[in-house]
Each structure stands twice: as structure tokens, then as C-alpha cells.
N, C-alpha and C positions, 0 to 999 in steps of 0.2 A: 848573871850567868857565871862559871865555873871558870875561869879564867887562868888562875895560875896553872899550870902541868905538874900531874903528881910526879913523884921519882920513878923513871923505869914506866911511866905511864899506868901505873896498876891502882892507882886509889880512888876507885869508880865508885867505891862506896861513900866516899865524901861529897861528889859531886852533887847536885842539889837536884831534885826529881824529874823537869824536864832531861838534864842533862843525863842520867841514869837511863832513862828511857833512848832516846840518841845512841847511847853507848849501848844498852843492850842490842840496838834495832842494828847496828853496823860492828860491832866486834864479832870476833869468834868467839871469845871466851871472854866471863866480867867479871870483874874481882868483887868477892862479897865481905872479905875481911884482908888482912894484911894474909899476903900471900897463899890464900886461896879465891879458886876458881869457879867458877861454872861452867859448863857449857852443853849444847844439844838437850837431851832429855833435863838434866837437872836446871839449866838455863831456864828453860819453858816452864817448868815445877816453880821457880822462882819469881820467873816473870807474876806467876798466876796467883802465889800468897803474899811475896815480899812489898812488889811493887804498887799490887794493886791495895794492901793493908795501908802501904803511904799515901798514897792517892783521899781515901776515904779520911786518915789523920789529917792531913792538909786541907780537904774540902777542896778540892783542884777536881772539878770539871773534864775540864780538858784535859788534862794528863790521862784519866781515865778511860777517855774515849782513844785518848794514843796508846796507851796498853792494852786496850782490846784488838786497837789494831796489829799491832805490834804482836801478841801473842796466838792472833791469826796467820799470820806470815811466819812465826817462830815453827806451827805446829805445822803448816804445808812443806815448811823446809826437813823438820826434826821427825814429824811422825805425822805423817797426812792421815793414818786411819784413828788418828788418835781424838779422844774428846775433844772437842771446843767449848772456848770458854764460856759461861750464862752471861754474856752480855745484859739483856734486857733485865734480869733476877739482878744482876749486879748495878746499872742505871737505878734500878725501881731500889732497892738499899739505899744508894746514894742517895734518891730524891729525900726520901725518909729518915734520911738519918740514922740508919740503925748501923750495926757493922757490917764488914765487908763478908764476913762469916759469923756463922751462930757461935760457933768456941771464939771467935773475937772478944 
């Protein structure tokens, strides 16, 4: 786990993939590089290329079942009339191995 505190608390991008997910599901806003942000719509956009592209590198299961969840709760908060994510299209990848997306 993620243990030391970055400076000013903003280096969410180094944290390791559970704990990114964590930090997305309970911040306002997540830093994706040194001093910049996300949050609301581009947060969710994020959640749904960035996190879920590590998840599939990793071969992490689980993380991936928590970013679906995670970006179910993101879009009832951010934009309820908005898409949801392909779960099931994105499982069925993963079982298979292919990528998280076709331009992956």
C-alpha cells in the first residue's frame, strides 16, 4: 500500500492502482500529474480511459470490478443522464486478453 504522504497531498498519481481508485471514489478533485487536476466530468472521462487502461496492464481483476463501480457512482453524481460504462464488453476483454480498447 501507498503509505508515505505526497507534499500538499497531490501526488495521487504515484499512488499504486488500488489506492488511485480510493482516492478517485472519495476526493473532489485527483491529480493526474504534478499540479494538475481533474474533477466532475473530466474526473469520470478519466476514470473510464486512464484507470481502467491500468487495470487491463496490471491484469488486476479486482481493481477493475472497483472502477466499474466507482465510475457508476462517479456518473450518478457527475452526469446521471450520461453513458455508462460497458461493463460486461470490458470483463469479456479482460477475460480475453485483448485491450481495454481497440486504439489500445
Amino acid at each position: 500500500m501507498w503509505n508515505i504522504p505526497p507534499p500538499n497531498g497531490r501526488a495521487h498519481y504515484l499512488a499504486d492502482l488500488e489506492s488511485k481508485i480510493e482516492i478517485a471514489r472519495t476526493s473532489y478533485r485527483f491529480y493526474i500529474a504534478e499540479n494538475v487536476f481533474v474533477f466532475e466530468k473530466s474526473k469520470l472521462d478519466w476514470v473510464e480511459r486512464e484507470l481502467v487502461k491500468e487495470a487491463f496492464l496490471e491484469r488486476n481483476f479486482t481493481a477493475l470490478q472497483k472502477i466499474i463501480e466507482l465510475h457508476a457512482q462517479l456518473r450518478r453524481q457527475v452526469s446521471p443522464q450520461g453513458q455508462d460504462l460497458d461493463a460486461l464488453s470490458l470483463l469479456i476483454r479482460f477475460d480475453l486478453e485483448l485491450p481495454a480498447r481497440d486504439e489500445d
